[in-house]
C-alpha positions as a printed NumPy array, in Angstrom:
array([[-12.447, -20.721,  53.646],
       [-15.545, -22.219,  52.966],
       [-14.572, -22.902,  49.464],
       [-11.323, -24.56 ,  50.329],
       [-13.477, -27.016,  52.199],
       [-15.708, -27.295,  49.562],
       [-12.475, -28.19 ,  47.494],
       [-11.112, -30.809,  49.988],
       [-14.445, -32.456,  50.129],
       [-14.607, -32.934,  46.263],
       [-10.686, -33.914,  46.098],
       [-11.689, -36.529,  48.452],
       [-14.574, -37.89 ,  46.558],
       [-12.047, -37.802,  44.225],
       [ -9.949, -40.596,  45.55 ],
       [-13.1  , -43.265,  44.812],
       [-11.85 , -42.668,  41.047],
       [ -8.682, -45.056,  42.088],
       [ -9.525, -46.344,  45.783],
       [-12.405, -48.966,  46.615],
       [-15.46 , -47.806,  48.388],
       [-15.412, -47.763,  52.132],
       [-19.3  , -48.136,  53.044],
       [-22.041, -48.307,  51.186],
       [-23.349, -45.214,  50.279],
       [-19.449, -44.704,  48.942],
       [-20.102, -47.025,  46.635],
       [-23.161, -45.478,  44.7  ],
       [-20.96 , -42.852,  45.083],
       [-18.031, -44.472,  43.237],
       [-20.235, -45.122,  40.47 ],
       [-21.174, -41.849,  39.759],
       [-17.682, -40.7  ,  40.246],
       [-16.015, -43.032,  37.644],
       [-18.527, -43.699,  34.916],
       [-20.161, -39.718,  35.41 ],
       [-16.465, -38.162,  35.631],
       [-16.926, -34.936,  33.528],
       [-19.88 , -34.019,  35.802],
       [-16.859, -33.946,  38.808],
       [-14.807, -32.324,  36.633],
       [-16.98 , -29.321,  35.829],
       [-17.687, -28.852,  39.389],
       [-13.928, -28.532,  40.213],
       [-13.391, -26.276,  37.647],
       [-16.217, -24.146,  38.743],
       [-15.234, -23.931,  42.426],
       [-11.817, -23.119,  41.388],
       [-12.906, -20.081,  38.355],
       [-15.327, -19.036,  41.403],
       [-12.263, -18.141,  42.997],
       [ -9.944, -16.339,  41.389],
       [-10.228, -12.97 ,  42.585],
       [ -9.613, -13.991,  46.135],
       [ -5.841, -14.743,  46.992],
       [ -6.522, -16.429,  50.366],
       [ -5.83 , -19.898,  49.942],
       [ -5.549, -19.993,  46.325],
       [ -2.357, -22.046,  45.902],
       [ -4.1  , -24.706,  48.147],
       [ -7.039, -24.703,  46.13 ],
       [ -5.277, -24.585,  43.298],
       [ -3.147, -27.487,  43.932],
       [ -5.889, -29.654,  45.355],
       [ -8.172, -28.802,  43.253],
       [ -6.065, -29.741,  40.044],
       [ -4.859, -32.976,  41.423],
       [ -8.698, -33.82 ,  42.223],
       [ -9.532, -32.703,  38.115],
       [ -6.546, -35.865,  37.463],
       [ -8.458, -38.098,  39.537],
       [-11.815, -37.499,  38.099],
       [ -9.964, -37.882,  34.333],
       [ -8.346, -41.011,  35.518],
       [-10.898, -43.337,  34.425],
       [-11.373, -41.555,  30.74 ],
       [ -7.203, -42.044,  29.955],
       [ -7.451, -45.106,  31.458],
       [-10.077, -46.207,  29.414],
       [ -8.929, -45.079,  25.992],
       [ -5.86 , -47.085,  27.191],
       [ -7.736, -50.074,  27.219],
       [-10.385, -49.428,  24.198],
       [ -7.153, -48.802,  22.177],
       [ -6.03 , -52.508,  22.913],
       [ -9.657, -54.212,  23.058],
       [-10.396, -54.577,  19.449],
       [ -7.642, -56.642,  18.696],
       [ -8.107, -58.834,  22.475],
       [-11.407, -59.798,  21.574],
       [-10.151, -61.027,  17.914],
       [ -7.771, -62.354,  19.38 ],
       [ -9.892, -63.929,  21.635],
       [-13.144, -64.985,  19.961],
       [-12.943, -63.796,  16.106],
       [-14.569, -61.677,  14.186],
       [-15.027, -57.833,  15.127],
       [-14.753, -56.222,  11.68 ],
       [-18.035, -55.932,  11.279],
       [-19.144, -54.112,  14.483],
       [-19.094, -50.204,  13.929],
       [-17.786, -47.277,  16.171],
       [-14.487, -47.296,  18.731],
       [-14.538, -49.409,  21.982],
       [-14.077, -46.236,  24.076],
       [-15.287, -42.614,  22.378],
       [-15.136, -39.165,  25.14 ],
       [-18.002, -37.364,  22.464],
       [-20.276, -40.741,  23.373],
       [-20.079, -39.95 ,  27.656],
       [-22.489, -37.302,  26.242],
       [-24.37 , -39.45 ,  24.382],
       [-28.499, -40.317,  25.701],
       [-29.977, -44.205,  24.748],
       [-32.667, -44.858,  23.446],
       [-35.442, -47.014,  24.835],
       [-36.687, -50.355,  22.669],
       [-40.272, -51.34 ,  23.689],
       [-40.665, -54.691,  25.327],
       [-43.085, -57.262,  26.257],
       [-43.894, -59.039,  29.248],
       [-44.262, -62.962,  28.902],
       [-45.157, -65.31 ,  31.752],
       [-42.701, -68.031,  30.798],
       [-43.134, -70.976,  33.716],
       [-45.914, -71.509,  36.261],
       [-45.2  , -73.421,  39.359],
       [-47.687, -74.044,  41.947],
       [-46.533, -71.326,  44.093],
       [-45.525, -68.886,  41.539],
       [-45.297, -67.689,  38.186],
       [-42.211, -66.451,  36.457],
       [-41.916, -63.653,  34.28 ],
       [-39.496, -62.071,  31.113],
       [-39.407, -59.053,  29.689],
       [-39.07 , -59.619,  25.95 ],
       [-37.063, -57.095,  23.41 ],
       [-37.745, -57.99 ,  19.875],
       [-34.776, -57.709,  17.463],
       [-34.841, -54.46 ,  15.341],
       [-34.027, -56.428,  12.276],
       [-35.879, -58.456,   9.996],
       [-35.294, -62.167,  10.663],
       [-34.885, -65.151,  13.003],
       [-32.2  , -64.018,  15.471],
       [-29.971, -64.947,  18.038],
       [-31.224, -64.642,  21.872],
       [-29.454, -63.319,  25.364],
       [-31.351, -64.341,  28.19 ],
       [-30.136, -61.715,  31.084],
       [-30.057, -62.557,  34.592],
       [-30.164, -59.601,  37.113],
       [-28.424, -59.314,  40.395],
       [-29.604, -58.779,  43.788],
       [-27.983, -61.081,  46.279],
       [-29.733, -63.831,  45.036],
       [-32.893, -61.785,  47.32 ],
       [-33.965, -58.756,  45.392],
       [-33.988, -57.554,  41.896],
       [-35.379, -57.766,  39.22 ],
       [-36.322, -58.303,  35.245],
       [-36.393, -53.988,  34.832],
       [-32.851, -53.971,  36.283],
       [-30.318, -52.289,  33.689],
       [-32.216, -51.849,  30.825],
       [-30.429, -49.931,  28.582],
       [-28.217, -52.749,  27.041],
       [-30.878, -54.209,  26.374],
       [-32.351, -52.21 ,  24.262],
       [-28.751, -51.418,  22.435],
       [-28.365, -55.403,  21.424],
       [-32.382, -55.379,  20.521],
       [-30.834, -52.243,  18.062],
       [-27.645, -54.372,  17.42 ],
       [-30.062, -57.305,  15.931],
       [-30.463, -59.121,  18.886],
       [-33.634, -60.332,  20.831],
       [-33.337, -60.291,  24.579],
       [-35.356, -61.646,  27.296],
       [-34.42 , -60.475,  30.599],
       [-36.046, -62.997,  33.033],
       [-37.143, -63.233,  36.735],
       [-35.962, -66.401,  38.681],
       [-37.067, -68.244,  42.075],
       [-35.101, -66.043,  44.937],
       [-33.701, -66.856,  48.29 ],
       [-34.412, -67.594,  51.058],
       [-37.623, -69.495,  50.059],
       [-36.079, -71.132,  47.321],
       [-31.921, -71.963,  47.386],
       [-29.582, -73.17 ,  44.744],
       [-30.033, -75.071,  42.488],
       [-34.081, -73.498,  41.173],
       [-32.893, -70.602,  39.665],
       [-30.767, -72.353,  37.578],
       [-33.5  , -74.484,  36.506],
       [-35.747, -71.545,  35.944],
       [-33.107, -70.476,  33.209],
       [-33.671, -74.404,  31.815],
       [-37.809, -73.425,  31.931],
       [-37.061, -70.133,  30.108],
       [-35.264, -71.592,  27.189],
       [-37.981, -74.32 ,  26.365],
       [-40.609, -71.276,  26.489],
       [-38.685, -69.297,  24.075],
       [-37.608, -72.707,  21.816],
       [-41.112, -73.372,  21.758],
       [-42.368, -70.02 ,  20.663],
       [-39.806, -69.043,  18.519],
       [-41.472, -68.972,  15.234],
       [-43.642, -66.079,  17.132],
       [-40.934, -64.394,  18.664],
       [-38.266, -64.48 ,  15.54 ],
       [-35.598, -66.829,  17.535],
       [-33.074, -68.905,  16.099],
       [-32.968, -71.295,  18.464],
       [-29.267, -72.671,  17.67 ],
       [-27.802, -69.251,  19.496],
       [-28.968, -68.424,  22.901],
       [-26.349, -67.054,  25.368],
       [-26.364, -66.181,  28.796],
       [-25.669, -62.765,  30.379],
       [-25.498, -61.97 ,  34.093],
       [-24.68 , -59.463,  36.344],
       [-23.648, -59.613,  40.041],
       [-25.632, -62.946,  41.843],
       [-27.253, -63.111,  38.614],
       [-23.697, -64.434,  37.094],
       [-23.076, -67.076,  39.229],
       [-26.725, -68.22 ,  37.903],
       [-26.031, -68.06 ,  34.449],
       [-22.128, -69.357,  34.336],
       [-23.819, -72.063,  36.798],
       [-26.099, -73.007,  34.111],
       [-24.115, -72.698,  30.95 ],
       [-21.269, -75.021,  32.247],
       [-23.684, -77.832,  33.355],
       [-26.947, -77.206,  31.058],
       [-24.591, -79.091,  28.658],
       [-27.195, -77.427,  26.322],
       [-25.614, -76.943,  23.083],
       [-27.999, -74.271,  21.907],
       [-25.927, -72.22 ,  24.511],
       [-23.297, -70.575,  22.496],
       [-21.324, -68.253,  25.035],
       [-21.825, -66.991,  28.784],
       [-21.415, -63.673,  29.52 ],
       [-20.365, -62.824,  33.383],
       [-20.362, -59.489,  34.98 ],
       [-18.928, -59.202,  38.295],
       [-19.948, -63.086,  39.344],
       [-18.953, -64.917,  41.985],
       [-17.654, -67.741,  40.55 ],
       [-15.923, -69.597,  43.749],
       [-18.749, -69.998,  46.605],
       [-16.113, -71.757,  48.522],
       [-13.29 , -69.192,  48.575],
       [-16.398, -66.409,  48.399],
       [-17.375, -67.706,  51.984],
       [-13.998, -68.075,  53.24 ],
       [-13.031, -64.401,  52.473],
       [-16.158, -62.118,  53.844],
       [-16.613, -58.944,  52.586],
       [-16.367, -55.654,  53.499],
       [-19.647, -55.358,  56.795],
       [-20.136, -51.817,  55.911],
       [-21.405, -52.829,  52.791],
       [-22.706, -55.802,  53.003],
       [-23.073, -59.033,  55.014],
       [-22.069, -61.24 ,  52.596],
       [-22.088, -64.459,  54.249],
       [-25.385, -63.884,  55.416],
       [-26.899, -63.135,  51.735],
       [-24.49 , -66.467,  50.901],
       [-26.041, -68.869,  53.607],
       [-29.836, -67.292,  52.657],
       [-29.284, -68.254,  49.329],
       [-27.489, -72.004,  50.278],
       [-29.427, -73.138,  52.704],
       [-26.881, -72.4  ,  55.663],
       [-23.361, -71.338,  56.302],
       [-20.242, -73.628,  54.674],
       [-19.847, -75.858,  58.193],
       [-23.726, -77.072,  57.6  ],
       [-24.049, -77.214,  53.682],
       [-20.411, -77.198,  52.058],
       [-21.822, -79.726,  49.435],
       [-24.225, -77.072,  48.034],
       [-21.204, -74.238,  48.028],
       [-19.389, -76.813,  45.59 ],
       [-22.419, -77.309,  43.775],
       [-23.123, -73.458,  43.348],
       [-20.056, -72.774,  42.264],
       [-19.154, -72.047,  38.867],
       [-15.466, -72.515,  39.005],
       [-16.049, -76.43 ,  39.873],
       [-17.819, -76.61 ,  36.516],
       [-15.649, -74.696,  34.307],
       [-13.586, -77.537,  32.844],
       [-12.798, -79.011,  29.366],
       [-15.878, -78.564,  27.946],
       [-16.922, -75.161,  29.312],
       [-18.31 , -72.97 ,  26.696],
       [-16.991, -69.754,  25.481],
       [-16.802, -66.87 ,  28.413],
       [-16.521, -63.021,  28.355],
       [-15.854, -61.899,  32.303],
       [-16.265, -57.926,  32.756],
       [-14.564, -56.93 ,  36.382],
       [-13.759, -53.649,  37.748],
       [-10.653, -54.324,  40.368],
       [-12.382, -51.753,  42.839],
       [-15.145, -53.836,  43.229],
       [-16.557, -53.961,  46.643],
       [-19.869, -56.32 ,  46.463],
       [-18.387, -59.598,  44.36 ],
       [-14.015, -59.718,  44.584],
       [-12.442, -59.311,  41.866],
       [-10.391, -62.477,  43.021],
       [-13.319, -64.344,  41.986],
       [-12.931, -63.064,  38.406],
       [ -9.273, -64.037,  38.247],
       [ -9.892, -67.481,  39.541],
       [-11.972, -68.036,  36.705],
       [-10.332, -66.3  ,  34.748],
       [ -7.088, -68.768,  35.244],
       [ -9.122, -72.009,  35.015],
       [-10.534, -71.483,  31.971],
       [ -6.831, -70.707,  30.627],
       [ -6.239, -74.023,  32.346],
       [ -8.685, -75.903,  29.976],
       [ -8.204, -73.792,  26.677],
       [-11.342, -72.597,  26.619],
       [-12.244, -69.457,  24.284],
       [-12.38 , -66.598,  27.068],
       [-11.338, -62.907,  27.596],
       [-11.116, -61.198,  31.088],
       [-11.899, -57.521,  30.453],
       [-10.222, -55.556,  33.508],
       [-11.482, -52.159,  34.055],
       [ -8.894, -50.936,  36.85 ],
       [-11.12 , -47.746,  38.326],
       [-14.953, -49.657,  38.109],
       [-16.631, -50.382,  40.841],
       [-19.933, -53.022,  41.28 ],
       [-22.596, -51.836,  38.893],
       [-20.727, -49.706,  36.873],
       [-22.495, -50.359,  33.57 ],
       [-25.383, -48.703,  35.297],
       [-24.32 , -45.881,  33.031],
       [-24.044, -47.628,  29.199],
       [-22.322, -44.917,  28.28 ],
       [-19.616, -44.326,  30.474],
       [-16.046, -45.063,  30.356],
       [-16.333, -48.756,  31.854],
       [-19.888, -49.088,  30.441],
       [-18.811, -48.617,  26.708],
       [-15.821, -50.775,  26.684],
       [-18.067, -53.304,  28.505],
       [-21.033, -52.95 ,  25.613],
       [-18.143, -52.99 ,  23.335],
       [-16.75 , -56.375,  24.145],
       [-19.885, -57.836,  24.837],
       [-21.265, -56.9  ,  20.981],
       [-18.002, -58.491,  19.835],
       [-18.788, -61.37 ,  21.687],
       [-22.027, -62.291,  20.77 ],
       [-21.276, -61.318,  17.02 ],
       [-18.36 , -64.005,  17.062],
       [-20.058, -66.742,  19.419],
       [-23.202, -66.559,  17.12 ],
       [-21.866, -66.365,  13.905],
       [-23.626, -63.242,  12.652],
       [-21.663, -62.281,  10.003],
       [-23.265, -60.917,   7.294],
       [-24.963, -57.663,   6.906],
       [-28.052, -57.238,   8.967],
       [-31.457, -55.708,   7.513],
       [-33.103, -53.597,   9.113],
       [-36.946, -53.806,   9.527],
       [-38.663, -52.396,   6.587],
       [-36.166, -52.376,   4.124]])
């Protein structure tokens, strides 16, 4: 008996694989569930080889416990399904992905460990109040290279310049320098300051970029979470043509319709993290929702955008991904929408799971094509 339960439980974990999280502690869950999914699946297995000598209940542990194994290997097939279609999207989309090596989606690489790139930490503004730091990953090839300035999440409250570091250190690999930067945070300082901390963190690296190996005609943005509606904020209305693409994951691009639609209480209070980071609810301030949101900004001249969404998001709507998603269509500008179906908020936690390689996959394409580098990198030393 006591392994059919154990059974049901795990068949019901199961269902995060293809169902949004209901509460929080779901969610970090989810994430382990769909980007971790062979670690599910060897549990199942094991639960069911632990009983085959006993015949009570085996056809209901059986059948449960194979439909849960389905679940768990949803977001693999689902994800080859997609990596099978992405090289061409993103030429499609942006140009050139000859060049970049390896499949969009490979099962040997869930297995596969990242390695680490040492960094350095650069005060890069000092206010009166505070000082603002980035952590800076050198390019592991000789020569002046392109930049991505990363912008973490955290409700526009918490986070910060450690979060996520493992793509980081892949584009340093890739021939990339990265400076992942902290900003002014709510609710001491509102919208619009960390936008202009991103302004602040590209004259420090234009001005030391002899030093730090930077060709300053290719810097683009990457954000995640709250940390995307900074950067997309900034790259549409910068109008800083040293900006070359903006790369969003999971951002809430519509403040407006964001407010209007809250989310899910047992995860988070959303308008409350929204007004914090405003200055007050939509009735009080609804000038500064217009003027936080992305959407408003993404018009004719918008630059070229890569949005990474997983539909079973429960922090940031996916709705706000597919209003974007549509202007930009709107206005012709150079953009691709990569859907992952079973993700959740935070999935690239894990670089190397299913959503987390096709997400590293399309975001190498991107940056190769928005910056132009196409000719053979050299590696240090050679």
């Amino acid at each position: 008996m006591s392994r059919l339960i154990l059974i049901i439980i795990f068949f019901l974990i199961s269902l995060l694989a293809v169902f949004p999280a209901p509460a929080y502690y779901f969610w970090l869950l989810a994430i382990l569930v769909t980007e971790f999914p062979l670690l599910f699946v060897a549990i199942m297995v094991a639960l069911l080889l632990a009983g085959l000598k006993f015949q009570k209940y085996q056809v209901a542990c059986l059948i449960t416990g194979v439909a849960a194994i389905l679940l768990y290997l949803s977001p693999i097939y689902r994800a080859a399904a997609i990596g099978r279609a992405l090289k061409a999207d993103m030429t499609t989309a942006f140009g050139t992905t000859s060049e970049i090596t390896g499949e969009p989606f490979s099962i040997m690489k869930l297995f596969k460990a990242t390695a680490d790139v040492a960094y350095k930490t650069h005060t890069y503004i000092t206010y009166a109040d505070t000082a603002l730091t980035l952590n800076y990953y050198p390019s592991q090839l000789d020569g002046k290279k392109p930049c991505v300035i990363v912008v973490h999440g955290g409700s526009w409250a918490g986070g910060d310049k450690d979060q996520l570091p493992g793509l980081n250190s892949y584009l340093a690999r890739k021939g990339y320098n990265v400076a992942s930067i902290d900003y002014r945070m709510a609710p001491k300082y509102t919208n619009p300051a960390p936008v202009l901390d991103i302004k602040e963190a590209l004259k420090y690296l234009t001005t030391h970029a002899d030093e730090l190996k930077i060709d300053t005609n290719n810097f683009v943005l990457l954000g995640r979470s709250a940390g995307a509606q900074i950067a997309l904020l900034a790259a549409y209305t910068l109008k800083d043509n040293r900006i070359k693409g903006i790369i969003d994951y999971y951002g809430p691009a519509d403040m407006v319709w964001g407010y209007s639609i809250p989310g899910n209480p047992w995860i988070m209070d959303s308008r409350a993290v929204m007004e914090a980071y405003l200055g007050g609810g939509y009735d009080k301030v609804p000038e500064n929702y217009k003027a936080s949101s992305p959407l408003e900004f993404a018009g004719r001249d918008a630059i070229p955008t890569l949005i990474i969404h997983g539909r079973n998001d429960v922090l940031v709507a996916y709705e706000h991904s597919r209003r974007l998603d549509l202007k930009l269509e709107e206005y012709n500008i150079k953009h691709y929408w990569l859907r992952l179906p079973w993700a959740t908020h935070g999935f690239d936690f894990i670089l190397n799971g299913p959503g987390g390689q096709l997400a590293t996959y399309a975001v190498e394409s991107f940056l190769k094509s928005t910056t132009q580098q196409h000719s053979p990198p050299t590696p240090k030393g050679k």
